[in-house]
PyMOL Python script that loads the backbone (N, CA, C, O; Angstrom):
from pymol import cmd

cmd.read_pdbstr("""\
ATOM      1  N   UNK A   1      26.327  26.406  11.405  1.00  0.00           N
ATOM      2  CA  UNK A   1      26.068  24.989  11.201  1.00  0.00           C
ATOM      3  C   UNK A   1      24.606  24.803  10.776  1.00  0.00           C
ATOM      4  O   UNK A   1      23.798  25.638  11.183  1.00  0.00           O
ATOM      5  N   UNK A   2      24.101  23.601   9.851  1.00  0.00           N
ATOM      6  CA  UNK A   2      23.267  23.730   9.112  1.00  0.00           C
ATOM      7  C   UNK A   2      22.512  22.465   9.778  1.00  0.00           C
ATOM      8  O   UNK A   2      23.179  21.436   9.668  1.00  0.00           O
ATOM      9  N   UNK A   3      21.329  22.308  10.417  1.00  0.00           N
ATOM     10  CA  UNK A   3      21.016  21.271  11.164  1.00  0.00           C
ATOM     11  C   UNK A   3      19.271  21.511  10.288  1.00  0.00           C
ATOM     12  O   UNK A   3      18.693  22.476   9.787  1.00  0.00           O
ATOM     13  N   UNK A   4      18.984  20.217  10.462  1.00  0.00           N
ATOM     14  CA  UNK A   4      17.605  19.766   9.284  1.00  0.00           C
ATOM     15  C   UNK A   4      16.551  19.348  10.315  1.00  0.00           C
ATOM     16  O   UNK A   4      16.766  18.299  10.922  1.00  0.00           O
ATOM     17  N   UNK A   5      15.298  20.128  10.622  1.00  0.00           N
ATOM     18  CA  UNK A   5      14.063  19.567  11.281  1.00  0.00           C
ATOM     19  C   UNK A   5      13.206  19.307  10.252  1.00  0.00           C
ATOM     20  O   UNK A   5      12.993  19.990   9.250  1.00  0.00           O
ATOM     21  N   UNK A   6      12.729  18.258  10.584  1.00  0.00           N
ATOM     22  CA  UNK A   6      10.905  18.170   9.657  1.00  0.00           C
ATOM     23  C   UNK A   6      10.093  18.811  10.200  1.00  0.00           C
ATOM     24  O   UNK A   6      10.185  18.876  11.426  1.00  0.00           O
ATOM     25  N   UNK A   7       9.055  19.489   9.568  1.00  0.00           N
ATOM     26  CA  UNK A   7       7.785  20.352   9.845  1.00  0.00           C
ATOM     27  C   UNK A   7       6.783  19.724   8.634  1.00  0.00           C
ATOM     28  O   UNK A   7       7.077  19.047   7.649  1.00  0.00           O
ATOM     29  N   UNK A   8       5.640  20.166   9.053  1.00  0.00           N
ATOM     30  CA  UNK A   8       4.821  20.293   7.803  1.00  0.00           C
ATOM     31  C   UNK A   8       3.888  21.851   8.132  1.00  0.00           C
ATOM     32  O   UNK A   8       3.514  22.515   9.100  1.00  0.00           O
ATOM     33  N   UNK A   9       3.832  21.878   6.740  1.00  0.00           N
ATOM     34  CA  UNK A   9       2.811  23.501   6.546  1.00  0.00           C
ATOM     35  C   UNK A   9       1.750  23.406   6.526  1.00  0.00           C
ATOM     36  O   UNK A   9       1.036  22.768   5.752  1.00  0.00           O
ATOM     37  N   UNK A  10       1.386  24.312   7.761  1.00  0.00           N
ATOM     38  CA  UNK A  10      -0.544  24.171   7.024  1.00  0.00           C
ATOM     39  C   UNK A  10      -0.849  25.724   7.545  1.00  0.00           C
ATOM     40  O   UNK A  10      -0.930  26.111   8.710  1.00  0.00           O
ATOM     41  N   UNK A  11      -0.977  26.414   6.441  1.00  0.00           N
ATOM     42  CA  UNK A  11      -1.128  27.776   6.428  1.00  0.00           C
ATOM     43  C   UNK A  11      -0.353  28.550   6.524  1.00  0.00           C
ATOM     44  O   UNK A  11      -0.021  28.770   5.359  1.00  0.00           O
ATOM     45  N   UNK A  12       0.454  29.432   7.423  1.00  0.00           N
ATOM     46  CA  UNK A  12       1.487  30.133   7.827  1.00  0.00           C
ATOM     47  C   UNK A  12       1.808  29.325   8.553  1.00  0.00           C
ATOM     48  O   UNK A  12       2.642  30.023   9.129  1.00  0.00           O
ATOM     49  N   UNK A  13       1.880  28.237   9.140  1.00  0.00           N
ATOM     50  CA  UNK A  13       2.169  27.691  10.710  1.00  0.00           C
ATOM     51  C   UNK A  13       3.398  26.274  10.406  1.00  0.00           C
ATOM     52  O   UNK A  13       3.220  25.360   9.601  1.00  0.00           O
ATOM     53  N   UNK A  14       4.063  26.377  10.899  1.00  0.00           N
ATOM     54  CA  UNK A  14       4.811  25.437  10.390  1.00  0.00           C
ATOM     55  C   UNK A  14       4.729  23.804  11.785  1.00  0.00           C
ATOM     56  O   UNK A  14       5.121  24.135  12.904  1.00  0.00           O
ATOM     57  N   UNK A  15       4.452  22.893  11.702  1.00  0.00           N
ATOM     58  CA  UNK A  15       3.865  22.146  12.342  1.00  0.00           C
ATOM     59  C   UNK A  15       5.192  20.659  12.840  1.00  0.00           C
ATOM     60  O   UNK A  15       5.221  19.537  12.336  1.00  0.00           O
ATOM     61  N   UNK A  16       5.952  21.109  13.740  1.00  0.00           N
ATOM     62  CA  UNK A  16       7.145  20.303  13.792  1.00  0.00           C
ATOM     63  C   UNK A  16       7.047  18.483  13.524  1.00  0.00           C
ATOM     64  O   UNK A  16       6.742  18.327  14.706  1.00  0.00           O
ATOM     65  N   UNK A  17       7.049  17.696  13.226  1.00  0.00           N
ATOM     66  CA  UNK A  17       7.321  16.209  12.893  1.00  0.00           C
ATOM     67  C   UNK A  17       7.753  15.630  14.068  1.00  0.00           C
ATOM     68  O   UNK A  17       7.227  14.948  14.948  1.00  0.00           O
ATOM     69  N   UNK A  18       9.093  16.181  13.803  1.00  0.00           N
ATOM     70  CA  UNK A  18      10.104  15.255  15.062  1.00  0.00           C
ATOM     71  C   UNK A  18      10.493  16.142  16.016  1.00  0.00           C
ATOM     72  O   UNK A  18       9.728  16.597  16.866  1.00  0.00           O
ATOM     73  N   UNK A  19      12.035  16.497  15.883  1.00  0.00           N
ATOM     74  CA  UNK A  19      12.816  16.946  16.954  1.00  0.00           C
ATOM     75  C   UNK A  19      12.444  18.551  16.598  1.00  0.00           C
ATOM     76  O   UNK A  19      12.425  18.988  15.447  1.00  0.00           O
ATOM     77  N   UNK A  20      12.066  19.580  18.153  1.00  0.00           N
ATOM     78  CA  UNK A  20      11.407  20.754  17.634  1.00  0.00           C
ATOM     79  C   UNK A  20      12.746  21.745  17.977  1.00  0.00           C
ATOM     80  O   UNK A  20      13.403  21.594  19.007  1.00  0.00           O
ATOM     81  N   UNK A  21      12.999  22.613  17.122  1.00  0.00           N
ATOM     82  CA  UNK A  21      14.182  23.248  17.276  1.00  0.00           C
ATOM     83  C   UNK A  21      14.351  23.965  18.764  1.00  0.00           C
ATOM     84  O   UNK A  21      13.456  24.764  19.038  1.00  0.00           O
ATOM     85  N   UNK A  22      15.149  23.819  19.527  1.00  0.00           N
ATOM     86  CA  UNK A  22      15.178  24.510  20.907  1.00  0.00           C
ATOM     87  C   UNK A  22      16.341  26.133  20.820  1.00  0.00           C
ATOM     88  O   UNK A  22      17.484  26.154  21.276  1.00  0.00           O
ATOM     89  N   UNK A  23      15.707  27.224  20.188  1.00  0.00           N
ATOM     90  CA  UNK A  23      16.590  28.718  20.468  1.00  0.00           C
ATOM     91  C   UNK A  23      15.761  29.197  21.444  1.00  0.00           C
ATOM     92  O   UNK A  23      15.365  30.360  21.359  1.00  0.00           O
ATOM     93  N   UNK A  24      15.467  28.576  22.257  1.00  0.00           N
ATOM     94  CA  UNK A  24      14.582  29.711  23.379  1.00  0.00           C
ATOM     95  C   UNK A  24      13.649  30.609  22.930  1.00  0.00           C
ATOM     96  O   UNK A  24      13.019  30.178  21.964  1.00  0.00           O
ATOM     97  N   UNK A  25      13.358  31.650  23.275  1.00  0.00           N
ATOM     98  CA  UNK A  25      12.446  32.263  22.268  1.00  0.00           C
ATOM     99  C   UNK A  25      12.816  33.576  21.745  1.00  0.00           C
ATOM    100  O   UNK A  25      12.057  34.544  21.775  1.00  0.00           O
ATOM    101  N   UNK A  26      14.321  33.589  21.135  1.00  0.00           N
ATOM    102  CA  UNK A  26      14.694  34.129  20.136  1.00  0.00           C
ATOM    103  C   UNK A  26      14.378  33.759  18.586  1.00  0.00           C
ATOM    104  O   UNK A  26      14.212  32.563  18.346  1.00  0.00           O
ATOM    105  N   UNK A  27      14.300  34.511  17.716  1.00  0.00           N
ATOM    106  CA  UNK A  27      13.387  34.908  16.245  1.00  0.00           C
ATOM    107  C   UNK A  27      14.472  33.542  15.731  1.00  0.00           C
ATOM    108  O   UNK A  27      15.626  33.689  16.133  1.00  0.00           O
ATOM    109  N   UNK A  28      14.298  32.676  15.170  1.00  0.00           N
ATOM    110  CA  UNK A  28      14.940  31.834  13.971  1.00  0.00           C
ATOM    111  C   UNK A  28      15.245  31.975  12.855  1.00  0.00           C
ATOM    112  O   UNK A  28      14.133  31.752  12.377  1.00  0.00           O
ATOM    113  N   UNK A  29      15.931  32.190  11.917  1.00  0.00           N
ATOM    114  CA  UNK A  29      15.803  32.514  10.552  1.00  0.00           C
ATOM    115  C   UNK A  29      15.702  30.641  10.095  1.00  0.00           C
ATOM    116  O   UNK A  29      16.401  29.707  10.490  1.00  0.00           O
ATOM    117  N   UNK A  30      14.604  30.662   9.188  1.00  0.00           N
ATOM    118  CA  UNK A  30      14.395  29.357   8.801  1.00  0.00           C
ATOM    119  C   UNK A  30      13.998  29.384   6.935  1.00  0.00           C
ATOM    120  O   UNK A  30      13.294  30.256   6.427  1.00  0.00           O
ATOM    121  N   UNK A  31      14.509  28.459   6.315  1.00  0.00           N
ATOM    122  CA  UNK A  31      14.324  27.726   4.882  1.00  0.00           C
ATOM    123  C   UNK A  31      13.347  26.871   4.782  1.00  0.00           C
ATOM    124  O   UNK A  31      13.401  25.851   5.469  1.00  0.00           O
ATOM    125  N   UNK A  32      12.113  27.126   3.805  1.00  0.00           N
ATOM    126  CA  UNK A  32      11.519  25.855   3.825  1.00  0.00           C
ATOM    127  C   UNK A  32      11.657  25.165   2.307  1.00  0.00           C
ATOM    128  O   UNK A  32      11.132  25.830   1.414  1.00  0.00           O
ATOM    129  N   UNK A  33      12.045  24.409   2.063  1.00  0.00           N
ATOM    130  CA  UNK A  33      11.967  23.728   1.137  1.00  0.00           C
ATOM    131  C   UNK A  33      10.874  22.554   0.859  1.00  0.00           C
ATOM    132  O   UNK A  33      10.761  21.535   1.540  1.00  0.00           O
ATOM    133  N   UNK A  34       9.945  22.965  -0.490  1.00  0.00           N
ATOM    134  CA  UNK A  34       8.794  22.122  -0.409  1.00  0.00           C
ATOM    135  C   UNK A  34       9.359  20.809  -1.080  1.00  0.00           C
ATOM    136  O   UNK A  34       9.922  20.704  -2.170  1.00  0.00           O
ATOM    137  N   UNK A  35       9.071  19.864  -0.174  1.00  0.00           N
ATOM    138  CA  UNK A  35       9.219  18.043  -0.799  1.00  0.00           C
ATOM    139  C   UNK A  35       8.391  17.869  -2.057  1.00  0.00           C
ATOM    140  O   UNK A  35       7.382  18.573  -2.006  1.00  0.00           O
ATOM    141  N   UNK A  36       8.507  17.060  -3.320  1.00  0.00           N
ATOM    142  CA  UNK A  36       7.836  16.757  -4.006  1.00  0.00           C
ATOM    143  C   UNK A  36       6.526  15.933  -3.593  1.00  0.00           C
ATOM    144  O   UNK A  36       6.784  15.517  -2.464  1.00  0.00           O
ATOM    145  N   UNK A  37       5.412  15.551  -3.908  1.00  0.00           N
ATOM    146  CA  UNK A  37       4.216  14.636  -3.815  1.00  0.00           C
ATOM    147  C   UNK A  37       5.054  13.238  -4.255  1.00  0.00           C
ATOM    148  O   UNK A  37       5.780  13.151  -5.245  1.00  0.00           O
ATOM    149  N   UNK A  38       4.841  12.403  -3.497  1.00  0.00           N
ATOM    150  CA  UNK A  38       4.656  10.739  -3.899  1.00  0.00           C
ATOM    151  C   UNK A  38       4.314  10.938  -5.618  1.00  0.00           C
ATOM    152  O   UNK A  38       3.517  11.817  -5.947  1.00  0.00           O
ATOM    153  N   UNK A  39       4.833  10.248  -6.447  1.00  0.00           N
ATOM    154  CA  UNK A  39       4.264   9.997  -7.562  1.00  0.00           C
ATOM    155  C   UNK A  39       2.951   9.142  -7.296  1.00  0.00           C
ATOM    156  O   UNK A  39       2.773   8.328  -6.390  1.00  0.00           O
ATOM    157  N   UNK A  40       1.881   9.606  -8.526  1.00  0.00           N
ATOM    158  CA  UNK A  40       0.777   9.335  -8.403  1.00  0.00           C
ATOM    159  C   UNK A  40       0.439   7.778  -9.227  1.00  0.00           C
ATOM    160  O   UNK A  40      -0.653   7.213  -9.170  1.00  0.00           O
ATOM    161  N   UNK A  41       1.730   7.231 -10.035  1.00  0.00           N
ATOM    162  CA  UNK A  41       1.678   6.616 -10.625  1.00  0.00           C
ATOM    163  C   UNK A  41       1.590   5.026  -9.895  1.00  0.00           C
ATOM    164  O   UNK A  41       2.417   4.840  -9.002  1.00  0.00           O
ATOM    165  N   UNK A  42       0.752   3.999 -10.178  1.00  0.00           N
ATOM    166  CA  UNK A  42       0.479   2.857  -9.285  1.00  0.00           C
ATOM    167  C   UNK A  42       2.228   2.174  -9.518  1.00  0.00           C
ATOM    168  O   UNK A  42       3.051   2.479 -10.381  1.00  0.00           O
ATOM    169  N   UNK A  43       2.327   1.282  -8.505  1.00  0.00           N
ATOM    170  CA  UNK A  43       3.607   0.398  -8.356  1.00  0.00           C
ATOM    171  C   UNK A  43       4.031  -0.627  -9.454  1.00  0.00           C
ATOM    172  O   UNK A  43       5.166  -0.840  -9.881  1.00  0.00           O
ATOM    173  N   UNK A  44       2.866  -1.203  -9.803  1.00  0.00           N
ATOM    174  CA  UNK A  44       2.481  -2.058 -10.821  1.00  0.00           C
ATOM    175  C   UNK A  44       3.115  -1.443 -12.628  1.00  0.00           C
ATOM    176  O   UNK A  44       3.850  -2.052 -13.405  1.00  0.00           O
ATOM    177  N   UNK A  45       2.464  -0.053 -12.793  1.00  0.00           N
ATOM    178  CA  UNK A  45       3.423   1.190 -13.871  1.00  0.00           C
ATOM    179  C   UNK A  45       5.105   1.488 -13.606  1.00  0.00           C
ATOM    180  O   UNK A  45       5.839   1.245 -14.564  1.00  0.00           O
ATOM    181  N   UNK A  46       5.504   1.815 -12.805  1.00  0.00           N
ATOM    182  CA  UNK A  46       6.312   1.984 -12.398  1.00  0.00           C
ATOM    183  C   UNK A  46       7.651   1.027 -12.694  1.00  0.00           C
ATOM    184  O   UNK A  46       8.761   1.278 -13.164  1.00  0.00           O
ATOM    185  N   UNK A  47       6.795  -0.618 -12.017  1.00  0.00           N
ATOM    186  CA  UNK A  47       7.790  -1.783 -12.192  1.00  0.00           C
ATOM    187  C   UNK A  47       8.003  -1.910 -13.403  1.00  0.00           C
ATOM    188  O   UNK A  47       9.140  -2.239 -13.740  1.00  0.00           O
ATOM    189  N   UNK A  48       7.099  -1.716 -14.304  1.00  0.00           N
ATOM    190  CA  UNK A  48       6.484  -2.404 -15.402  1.00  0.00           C
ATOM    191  C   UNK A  48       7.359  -1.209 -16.634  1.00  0.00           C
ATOM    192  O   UNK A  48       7.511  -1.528 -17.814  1.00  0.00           O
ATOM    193  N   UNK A  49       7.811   0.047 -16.100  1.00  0.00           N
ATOM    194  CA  UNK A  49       8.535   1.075 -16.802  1.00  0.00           C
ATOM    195  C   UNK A  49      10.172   0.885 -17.052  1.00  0.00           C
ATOM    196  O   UNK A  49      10.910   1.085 -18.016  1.00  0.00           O
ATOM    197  N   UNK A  50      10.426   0.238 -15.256  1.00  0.00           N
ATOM    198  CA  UNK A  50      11.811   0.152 -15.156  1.00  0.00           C
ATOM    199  C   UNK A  50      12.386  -1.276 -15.843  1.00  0.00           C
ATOM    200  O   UNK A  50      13.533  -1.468 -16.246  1.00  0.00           O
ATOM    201  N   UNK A  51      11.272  -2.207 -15.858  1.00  0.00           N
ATOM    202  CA  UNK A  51      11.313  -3.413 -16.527  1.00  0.00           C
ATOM    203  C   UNK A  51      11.787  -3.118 -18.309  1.00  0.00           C
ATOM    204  O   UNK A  51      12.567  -3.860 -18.906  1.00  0.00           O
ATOM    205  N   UNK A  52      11.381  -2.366 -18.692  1.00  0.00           N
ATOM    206  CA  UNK A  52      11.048  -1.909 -20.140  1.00  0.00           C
ATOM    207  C   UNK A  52      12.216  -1.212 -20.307  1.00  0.00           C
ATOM    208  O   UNK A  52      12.907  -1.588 -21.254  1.00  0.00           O
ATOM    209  N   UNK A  53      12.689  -0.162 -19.548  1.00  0.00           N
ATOM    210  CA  UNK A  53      13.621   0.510 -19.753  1.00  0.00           C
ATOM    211  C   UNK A  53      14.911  -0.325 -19.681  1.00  0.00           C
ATOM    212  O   UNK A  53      15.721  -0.170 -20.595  1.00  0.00           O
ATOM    213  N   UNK A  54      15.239  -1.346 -18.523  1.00  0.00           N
ATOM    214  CA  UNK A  54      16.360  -1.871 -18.551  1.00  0.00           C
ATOM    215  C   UNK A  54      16.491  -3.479 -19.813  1.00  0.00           C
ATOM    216  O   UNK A  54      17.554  -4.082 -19.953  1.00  0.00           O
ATOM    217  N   UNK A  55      15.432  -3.801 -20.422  1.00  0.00           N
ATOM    218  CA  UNK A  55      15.336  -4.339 -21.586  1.00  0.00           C
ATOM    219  C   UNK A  55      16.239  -3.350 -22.859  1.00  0.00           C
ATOM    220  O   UNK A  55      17.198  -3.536 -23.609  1.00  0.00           O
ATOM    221  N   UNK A  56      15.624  -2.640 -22.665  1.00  0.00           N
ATOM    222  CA  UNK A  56      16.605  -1.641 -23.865  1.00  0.00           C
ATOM    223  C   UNK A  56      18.107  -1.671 -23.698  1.00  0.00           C
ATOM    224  O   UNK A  56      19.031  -1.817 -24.498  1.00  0.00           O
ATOM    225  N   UNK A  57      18.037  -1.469 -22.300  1.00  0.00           N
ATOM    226  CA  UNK A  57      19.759  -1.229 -22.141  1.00  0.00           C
ATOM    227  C   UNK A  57      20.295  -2.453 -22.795  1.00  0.00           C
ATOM    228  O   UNK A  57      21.305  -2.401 -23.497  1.00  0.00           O
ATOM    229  N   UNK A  58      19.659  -3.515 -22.585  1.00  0.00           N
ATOM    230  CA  UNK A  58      20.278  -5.009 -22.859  1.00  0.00           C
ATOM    231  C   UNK A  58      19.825  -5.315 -24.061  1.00  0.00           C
ATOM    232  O   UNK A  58      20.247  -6.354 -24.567  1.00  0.00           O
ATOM    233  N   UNK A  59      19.144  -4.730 -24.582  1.00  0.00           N
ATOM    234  CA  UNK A  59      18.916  -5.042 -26.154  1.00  0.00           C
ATOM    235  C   UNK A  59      20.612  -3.997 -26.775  1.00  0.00           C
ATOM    236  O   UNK A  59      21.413  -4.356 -27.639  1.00  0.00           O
ATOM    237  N   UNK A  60      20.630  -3.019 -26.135  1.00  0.00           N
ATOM    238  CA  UNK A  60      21.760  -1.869 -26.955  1.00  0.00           C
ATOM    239  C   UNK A  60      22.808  -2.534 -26.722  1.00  0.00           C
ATOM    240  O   UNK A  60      23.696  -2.468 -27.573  1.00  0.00           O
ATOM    241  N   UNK A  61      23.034  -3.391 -25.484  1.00  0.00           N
ATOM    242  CA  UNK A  61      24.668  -4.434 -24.925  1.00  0.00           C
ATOM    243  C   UNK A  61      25.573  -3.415 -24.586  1.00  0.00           C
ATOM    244  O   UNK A  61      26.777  -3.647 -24.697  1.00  0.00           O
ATOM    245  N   UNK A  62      25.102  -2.112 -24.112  1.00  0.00           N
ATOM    246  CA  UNK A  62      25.772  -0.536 -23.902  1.00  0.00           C
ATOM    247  C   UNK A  62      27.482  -1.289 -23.044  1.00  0.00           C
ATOM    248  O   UNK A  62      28.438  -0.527 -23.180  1.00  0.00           O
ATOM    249  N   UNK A  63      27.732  -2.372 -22.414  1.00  0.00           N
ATOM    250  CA  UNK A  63      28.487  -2.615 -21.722  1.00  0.00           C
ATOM    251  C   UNK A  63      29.258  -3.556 -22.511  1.00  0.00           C
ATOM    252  O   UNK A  63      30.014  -4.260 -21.842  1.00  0.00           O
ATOM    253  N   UNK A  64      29.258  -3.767 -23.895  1.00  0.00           N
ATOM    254  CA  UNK A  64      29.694  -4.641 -24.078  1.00  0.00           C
ATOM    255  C   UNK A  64      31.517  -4.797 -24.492  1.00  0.00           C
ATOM    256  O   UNK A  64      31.954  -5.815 -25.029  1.00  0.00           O
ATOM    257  N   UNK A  65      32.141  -3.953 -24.234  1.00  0.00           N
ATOM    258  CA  UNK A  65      33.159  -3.269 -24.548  1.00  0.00           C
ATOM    259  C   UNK A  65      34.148  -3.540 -22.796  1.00  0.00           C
ATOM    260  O   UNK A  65      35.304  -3.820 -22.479  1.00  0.00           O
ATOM    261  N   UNK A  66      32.937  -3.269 -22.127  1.00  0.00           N
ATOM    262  CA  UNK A  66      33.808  -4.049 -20.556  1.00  0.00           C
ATOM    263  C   UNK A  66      34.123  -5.172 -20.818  1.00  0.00           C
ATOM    264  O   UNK A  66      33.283  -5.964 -21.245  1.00  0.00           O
ATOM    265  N   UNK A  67      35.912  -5.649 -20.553  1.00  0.00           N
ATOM    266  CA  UNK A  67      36.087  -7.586 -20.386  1.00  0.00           C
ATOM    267  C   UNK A  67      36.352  -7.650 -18.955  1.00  0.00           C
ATOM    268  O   UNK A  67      36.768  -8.732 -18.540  1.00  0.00           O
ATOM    269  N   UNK A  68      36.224  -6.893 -18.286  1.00  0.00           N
ATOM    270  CA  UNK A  68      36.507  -7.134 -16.654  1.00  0.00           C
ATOM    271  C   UNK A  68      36.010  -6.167 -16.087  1.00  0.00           C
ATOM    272  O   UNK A  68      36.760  -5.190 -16.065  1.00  0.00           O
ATOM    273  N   UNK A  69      34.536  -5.964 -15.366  1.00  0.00           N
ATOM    274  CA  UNK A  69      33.760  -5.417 -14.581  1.00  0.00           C
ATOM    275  C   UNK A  69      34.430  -4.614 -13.376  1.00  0.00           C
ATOM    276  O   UNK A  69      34.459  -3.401 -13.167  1.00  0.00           O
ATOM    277  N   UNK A  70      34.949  -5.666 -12.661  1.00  0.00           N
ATOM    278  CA  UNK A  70      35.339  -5.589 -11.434  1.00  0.00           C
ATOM    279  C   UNK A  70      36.832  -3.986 -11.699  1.00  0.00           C
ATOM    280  O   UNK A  70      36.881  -2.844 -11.243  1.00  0.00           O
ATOM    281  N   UNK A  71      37.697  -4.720 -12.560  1.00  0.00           N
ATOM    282  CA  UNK A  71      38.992  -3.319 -12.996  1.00  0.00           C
ATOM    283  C   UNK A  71      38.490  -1.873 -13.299  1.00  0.00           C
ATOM    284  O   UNK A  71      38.781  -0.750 -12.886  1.00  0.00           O
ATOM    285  N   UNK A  72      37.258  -2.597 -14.563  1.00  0.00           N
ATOM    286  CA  UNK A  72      36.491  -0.968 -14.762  1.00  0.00           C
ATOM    287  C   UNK A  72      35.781  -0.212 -14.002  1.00  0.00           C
ATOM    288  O   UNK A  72      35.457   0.911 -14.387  1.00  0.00           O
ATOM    289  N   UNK A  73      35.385  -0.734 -12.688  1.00  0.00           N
ATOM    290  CA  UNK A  73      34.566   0.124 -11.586  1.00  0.00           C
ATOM    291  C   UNK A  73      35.896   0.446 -10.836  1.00  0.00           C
ATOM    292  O   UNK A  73      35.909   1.638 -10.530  1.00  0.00           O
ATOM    293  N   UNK A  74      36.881  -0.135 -10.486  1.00  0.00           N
ATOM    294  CA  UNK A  74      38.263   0.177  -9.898  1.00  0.00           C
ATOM    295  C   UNK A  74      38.553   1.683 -10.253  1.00  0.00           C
ATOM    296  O   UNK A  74      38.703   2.655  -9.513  1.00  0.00           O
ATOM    297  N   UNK A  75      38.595   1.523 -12.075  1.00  0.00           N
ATOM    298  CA  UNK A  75      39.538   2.213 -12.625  1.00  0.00           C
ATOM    299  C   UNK A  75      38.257   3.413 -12.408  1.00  0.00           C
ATOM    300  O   UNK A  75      38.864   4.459 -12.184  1.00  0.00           O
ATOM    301  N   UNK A  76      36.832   3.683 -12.382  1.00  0.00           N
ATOM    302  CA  UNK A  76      35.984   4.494 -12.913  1.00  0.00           C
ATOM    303  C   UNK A  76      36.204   5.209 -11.120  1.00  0.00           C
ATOM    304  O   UNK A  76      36.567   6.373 -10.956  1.00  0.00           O
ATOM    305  N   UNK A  77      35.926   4.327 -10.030  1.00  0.00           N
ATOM    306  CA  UNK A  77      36.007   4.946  -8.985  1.00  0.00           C
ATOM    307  C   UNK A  77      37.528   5.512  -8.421  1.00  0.00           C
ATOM    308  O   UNK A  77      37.782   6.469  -7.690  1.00  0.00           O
ATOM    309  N   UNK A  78      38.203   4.757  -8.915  1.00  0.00           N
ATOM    310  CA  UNK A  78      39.590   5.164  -8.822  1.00  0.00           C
ATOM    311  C   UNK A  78      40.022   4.722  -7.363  1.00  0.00           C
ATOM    312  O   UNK A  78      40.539   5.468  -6.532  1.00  0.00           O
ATOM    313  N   UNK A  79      39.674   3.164  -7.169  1.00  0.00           N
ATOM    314  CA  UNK A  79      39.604   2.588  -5.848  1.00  0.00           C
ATOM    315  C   UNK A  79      41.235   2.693  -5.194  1.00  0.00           C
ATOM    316  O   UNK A  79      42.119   3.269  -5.827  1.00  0.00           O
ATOM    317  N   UNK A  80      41.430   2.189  -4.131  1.00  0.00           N
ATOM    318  CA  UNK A  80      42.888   2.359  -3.755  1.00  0.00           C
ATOM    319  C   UNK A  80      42.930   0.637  -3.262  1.00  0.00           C
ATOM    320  O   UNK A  80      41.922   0.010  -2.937  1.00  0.00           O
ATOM    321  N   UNK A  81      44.156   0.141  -3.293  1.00  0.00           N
ATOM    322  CA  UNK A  81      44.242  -1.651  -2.092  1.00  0.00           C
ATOM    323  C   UNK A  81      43.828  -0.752  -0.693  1.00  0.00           C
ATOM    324  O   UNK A  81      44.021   0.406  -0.321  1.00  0.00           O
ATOM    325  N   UNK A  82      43.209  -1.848  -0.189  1.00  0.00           N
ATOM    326  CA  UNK A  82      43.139  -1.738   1.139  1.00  0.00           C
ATOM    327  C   UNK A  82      44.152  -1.645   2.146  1.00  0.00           C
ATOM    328  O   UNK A  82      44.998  -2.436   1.730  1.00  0.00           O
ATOM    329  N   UNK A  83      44.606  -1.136   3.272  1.00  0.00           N
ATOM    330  CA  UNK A  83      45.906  -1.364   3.985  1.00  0.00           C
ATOM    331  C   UNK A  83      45.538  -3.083   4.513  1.00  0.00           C
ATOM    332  O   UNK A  83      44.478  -3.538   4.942  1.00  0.00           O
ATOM    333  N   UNK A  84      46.966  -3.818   4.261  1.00  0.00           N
ATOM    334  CA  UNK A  84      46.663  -5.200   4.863  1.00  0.00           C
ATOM    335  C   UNK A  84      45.751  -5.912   4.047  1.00  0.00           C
ATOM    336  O   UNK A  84      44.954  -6.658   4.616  1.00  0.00           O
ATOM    337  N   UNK A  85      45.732  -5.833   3.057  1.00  0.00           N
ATOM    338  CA  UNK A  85      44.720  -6.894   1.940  1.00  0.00           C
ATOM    339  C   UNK A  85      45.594  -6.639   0.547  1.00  0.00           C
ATOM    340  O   UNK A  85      45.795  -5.568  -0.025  1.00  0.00           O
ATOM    341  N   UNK A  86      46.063  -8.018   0.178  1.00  0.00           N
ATOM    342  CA  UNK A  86      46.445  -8.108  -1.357  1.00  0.00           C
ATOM    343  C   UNK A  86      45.598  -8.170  -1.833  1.00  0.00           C
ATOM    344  O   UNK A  86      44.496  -8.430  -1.351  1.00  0.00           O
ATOM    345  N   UNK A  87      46.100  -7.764  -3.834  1.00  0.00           N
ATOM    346  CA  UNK A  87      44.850  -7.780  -4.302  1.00  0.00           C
ATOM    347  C   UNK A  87      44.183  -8.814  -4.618  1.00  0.00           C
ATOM    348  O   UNK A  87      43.032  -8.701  -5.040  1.00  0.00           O
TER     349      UNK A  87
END
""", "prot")
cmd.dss("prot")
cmd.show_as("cartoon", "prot")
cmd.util.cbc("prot")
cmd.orient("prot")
């Protein structure tokens, strides 16, 4: 079973966050996987990117071929009726 602690690294030493793994003091075999950095980019860039980008989408009308939203996410997720709810 595959259970997830936070640590952070500082040198060889791995520095627990939260919950500290309890094997007694038998050897662990452990994975570290390094997290990316925060983008360095201010909030203000960012908004101002996704703003720009979703202009395009709506300049292209990429959706315009949907006449009923609601059927085509049905049909894309492949929803089921609920038990006890018509549609």
């Amino acid at each position: 079973m595959q259970r997830i602690f936070e640590a952070i690294l500082k040198g060889n030493v791995l520095e627990w966050a939260n919950e500290v793994p309890t094997e007694g003091d038998r050897p662990v075999r452990v994975y570290v996987i390094l997290q990316e950095e925060r983008s360095t980019l201010s909030a203000e860039f960012r908004r101002k990117r996704i703003v720009e980008i979703l202009e395009k989408i709506a300049a292209n009308n990429v959706f315009a071929e949907i006449s009923d939203p609601v059927e085509w996410q049905r049909d894309l997720r492949q929803d089921r009726p609920l038990p006890g709810r018509g549609e």
